[in-house]
Backbone as CSV, one residue per row, in Angstrom:
resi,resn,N_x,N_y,N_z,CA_x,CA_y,CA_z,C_x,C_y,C_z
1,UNK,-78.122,-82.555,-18.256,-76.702,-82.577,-18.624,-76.590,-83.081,-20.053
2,UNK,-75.870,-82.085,-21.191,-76.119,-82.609,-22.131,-74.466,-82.884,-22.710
3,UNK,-74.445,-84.130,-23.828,-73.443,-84.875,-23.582,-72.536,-83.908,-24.496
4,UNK,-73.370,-83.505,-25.885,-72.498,-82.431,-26.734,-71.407,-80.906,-26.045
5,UNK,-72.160,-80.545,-25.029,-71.477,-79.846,-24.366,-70.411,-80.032,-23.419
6,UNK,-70.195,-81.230,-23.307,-68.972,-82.000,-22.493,-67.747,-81.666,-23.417
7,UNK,-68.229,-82.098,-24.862,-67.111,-82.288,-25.756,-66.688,-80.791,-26.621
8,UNK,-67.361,-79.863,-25.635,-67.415,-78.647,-26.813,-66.810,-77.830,-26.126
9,UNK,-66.792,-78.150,-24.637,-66.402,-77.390,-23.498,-64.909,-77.549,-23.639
10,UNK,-63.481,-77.625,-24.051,-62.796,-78.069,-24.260,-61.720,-76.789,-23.019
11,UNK,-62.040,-75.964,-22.322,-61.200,-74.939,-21.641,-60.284,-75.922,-20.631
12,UNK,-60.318,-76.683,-20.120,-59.852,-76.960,-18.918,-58.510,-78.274,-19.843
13,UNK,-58.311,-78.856,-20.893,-58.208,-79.526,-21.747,-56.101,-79.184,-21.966
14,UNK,-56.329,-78.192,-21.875,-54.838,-77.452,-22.359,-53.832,-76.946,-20.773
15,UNK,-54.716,-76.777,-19.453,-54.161,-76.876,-18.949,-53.285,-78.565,-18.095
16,UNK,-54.514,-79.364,-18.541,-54.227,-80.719,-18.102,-53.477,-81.761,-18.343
17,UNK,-52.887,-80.906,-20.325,-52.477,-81.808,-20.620,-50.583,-81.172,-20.277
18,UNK,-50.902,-80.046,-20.076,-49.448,-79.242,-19.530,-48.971,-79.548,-18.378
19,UNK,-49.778,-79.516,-17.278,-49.684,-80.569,-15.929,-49.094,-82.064,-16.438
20,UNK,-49.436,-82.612,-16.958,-49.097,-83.741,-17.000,-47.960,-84.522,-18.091
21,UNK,-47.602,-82.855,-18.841,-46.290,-83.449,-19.537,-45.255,-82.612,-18.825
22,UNK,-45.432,-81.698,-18.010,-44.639,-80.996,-16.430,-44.437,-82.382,-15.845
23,UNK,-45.166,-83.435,-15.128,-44.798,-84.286,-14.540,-43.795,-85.401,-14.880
24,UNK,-44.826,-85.816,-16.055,-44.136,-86.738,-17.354,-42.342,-86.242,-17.403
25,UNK,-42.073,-84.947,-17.380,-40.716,-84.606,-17.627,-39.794,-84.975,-16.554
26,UNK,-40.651,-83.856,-15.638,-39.791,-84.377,-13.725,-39.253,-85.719,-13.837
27,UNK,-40.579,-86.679,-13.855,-40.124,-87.958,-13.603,-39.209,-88.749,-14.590
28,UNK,-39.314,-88.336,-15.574,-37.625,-88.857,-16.547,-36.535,-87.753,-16.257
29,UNK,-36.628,-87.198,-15.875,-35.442,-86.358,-15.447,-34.781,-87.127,-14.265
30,UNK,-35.627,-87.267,-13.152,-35.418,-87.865,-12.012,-35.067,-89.137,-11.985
31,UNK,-35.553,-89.762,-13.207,-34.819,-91.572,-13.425,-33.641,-91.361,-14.558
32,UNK,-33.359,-90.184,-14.784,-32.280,-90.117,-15.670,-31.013,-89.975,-14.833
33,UNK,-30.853,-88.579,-13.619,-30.407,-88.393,-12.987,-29.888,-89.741,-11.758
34,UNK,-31.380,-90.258,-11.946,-30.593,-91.444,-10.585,-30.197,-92.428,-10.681
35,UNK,-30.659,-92.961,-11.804,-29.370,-93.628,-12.877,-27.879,-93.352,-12.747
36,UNK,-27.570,-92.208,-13.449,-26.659,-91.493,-13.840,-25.807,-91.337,-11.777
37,UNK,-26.532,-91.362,-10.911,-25.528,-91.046,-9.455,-25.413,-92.437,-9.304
38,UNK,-26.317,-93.611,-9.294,-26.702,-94.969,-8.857,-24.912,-95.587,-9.615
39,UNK,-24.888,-95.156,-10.294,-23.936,-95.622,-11.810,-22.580,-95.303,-11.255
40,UNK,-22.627,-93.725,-10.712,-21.457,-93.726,-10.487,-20.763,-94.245,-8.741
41,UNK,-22.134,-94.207,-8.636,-21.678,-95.053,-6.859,-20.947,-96.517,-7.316
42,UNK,-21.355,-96.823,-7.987,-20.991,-98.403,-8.091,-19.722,-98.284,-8.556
């Protein structure tokens, strides 16, 4: 296993970081939103 090819291999790199600013979004959306109902219950 060689270590240069870890870092050269870069394919999987662009979907992971899209997954995880997909999530990143949901979840401020979802504390924006429940804020925003929490707020008006009160």
């Amino acid at each position: 296993m060689n270590i240069q090819n870890l870092f050269k291999d870069d394919t999987a790199v662009s979907p992971v970081i899209g997954v995880i600013l997909m999530v990143a979004i949901t979840v401020i959306l979802a504390a924006v939103i429940g804020t925003f109902v929490l707020g008006l219950g009160d």
